[in-house]
VEXMI-20050 format. One line per field, with one value per residue (C-alpha): chain; x, y, z. Coordinates in steps of 0.25 Angstrom, whole numbers, always signed. Example, Ala and Ser with C-alpha at 12.3 -4.5 7.8 and 13.67 -1.06 7.14 Angstrom:
VEXMI-20050
ronu c(A, A)
X c(+49, +55)
Y c(-18, -4)
Z c(+31, +29)
This chain:
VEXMI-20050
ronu c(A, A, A, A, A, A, A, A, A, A, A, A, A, A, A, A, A, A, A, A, A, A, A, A, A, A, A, A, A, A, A, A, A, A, A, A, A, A, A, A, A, A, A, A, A, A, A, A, A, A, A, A, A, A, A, A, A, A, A, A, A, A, A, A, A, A, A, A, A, A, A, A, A, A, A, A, A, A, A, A, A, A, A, A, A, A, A, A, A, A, A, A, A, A, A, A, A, A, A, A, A, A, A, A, A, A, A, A, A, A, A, A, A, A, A, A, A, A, A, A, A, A, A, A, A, A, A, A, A, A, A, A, A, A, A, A, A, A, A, A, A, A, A, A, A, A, A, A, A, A, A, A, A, A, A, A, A, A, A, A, A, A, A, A, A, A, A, A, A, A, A, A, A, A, A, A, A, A, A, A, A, A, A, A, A, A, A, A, A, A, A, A, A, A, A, A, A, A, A, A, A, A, A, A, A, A, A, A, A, A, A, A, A, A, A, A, A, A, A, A, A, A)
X c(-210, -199, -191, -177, -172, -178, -170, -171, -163, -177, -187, -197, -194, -179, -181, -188, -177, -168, -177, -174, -158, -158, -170, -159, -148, -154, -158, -143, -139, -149, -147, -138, -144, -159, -167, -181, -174, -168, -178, -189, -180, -177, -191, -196, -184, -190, -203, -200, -194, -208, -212, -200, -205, -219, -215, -205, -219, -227, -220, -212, -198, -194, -178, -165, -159, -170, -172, -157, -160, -170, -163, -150, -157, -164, -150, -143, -152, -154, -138, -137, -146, -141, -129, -133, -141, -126, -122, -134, -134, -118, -123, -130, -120, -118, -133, -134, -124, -129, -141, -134, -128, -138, -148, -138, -132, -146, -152, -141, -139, -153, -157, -142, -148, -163, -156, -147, -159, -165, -176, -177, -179, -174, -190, -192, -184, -190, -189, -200, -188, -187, -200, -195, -191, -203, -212, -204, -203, -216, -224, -223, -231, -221, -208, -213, -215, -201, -193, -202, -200, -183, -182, -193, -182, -169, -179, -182, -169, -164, -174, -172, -159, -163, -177, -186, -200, -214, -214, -223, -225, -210, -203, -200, -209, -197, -192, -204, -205, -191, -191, -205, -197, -185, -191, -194, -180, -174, -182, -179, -165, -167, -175, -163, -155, -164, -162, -148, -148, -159, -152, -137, -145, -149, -138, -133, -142, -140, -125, -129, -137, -126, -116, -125, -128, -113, -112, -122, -116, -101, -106, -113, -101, -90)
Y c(-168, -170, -159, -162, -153, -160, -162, -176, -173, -165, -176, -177, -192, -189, -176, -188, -197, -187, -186, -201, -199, -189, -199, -210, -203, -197, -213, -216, -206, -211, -225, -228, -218, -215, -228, -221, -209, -217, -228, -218, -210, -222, -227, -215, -215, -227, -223, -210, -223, -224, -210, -206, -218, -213, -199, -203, -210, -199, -186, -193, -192, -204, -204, -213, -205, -206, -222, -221, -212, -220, -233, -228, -220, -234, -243, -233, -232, -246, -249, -237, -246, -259, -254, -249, -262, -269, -261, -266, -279, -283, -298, -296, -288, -296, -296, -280, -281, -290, -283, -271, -273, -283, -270, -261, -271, -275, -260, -254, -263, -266, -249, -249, -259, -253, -239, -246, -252, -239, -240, -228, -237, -249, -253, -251, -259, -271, -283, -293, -302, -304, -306, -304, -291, -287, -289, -282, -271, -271, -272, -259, -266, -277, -268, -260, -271, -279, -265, -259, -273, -274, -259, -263, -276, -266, -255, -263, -272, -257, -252, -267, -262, -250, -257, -270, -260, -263, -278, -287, -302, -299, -295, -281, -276, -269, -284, -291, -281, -284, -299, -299, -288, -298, -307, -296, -291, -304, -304, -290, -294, -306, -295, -288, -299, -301, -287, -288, -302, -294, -282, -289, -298, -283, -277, -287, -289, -274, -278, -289, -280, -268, -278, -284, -268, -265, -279, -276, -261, -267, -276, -267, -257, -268)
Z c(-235, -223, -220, -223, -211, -200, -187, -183, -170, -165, -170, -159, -157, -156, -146, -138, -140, -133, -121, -120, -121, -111, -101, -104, -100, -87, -83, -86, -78, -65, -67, -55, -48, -48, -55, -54, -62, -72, -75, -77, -87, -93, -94, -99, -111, -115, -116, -124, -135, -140, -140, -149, -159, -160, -161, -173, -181, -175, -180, -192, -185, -186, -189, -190, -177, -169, -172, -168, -155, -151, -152, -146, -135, -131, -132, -124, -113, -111, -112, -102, -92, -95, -90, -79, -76, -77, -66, -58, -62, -65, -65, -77, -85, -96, -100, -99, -108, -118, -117, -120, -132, -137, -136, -145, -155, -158, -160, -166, -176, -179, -181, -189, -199, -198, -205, -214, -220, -220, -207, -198, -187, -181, -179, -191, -199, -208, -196, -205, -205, -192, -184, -169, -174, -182, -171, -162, -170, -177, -164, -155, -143, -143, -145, -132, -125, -127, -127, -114, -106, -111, -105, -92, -89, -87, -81, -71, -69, -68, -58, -49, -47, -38, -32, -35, -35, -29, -23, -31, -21, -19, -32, -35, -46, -55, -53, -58, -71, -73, -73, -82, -93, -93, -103, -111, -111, -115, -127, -129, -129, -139, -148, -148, -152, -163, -168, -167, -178, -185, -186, -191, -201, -207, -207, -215, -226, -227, -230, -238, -247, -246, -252, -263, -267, -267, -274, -285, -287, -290, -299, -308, -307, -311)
């Protein structure tokens, strides 16, 4: 039996999600002024991402404010170096921020309607309506890959900023790795806008359903 007076704030996979607030907000800090500092904190936030989900399924502390931690501590940091990436790049601006917002609108709305249906987890909600989304979802190898080479793209766009790396026949490798992760970030993005659809087509048979509930009870009390 679950003991009704557990502290959800000190679940292990939570306590780590705060190690990757407090590495998220040391990159910020560095950004502008130390690169190796800051992508290295960064890098290893990201990295403690899929640690905090195995240790959710691992110990059975799995909860609705750590899928929210998790997902607001990955949107934040990757807003916080898309701006900074604006102020690298001013040219580009307009795609930073439609990046941006692409990337919360779509995970916000899409873990809001994941609880409203009663998920404890934005990946685990029922996608087998959607198969660009239920093999994103349902296939772990496959969300690293797409989620690893979106965060590799603004890594290395980041680092370019400050120095092009090793020459490879006379392209910089942090250039070559950003130019190969492009791609992935595009498609990443057009996931994202998926999501987005996805997620407001939910939220609205969940009204649709609400209303017909409402509906049904009004008639039976008139």
């Amino acid at each position: 039996m679950a003991d009704t007076h557990e502290n959800v704030f000190l679940f292990v996979p939570n306590i780590i999600g705060y190690g990757r607030i407090f590495l998220a907000i040391l990159s910020c800090w560095f950004m502008t002024t130390n690169f190796s500092v800051a992508i290295w904190c960064y890098i290893i936030s990201g990295f403690l991402d899929a640690l905090d989900g195995h240790a959710a399924r691992f110990l059975n502390q799995s909860s609705k404010f750590g899928a929210m931690l998790d997902m607001l501590t990955d949107r934040c940091a990757t807003a916080c170096l898309l701006i900074t990436l604006s102020l690298f790049y001013p040219r580009w601006i307009f795609l930073f921020q439609m990046s941006t917002a692409i990337d919360i609108a779509s995970h916000w709305l899409h873990l809001h309607s994941s609880t409203m249906s009663g998920a404890a987890s934005h990946k685990t909600i029922d996608l087998s309506g959607n198969p660009i989304l239920h093999f994103y979802y349902t296939s772990r190898p496959f969300l690293f890959f797409m989620c690893g080479g979106n965060e590799l793209f603004y890594c290395m766009l980041y680092v370019c900023h400050f120095t092009i790396g090793p020459s490879l026949f006379g392209i910089g490798l942090w250039q070559v790795l950003c130019i190969l992760s492009a791609p992935i970030a595009l498609a990443k993005a057009c996931i994202s806008l998926v999501h987005l659809v996805t997620a407001a087509q939910n939220m609205a048979s969940l009204d649709a359903a609400e209303r017909g509930a409402l509906g049904e009870e009004a008639k039976k009390t008139s």
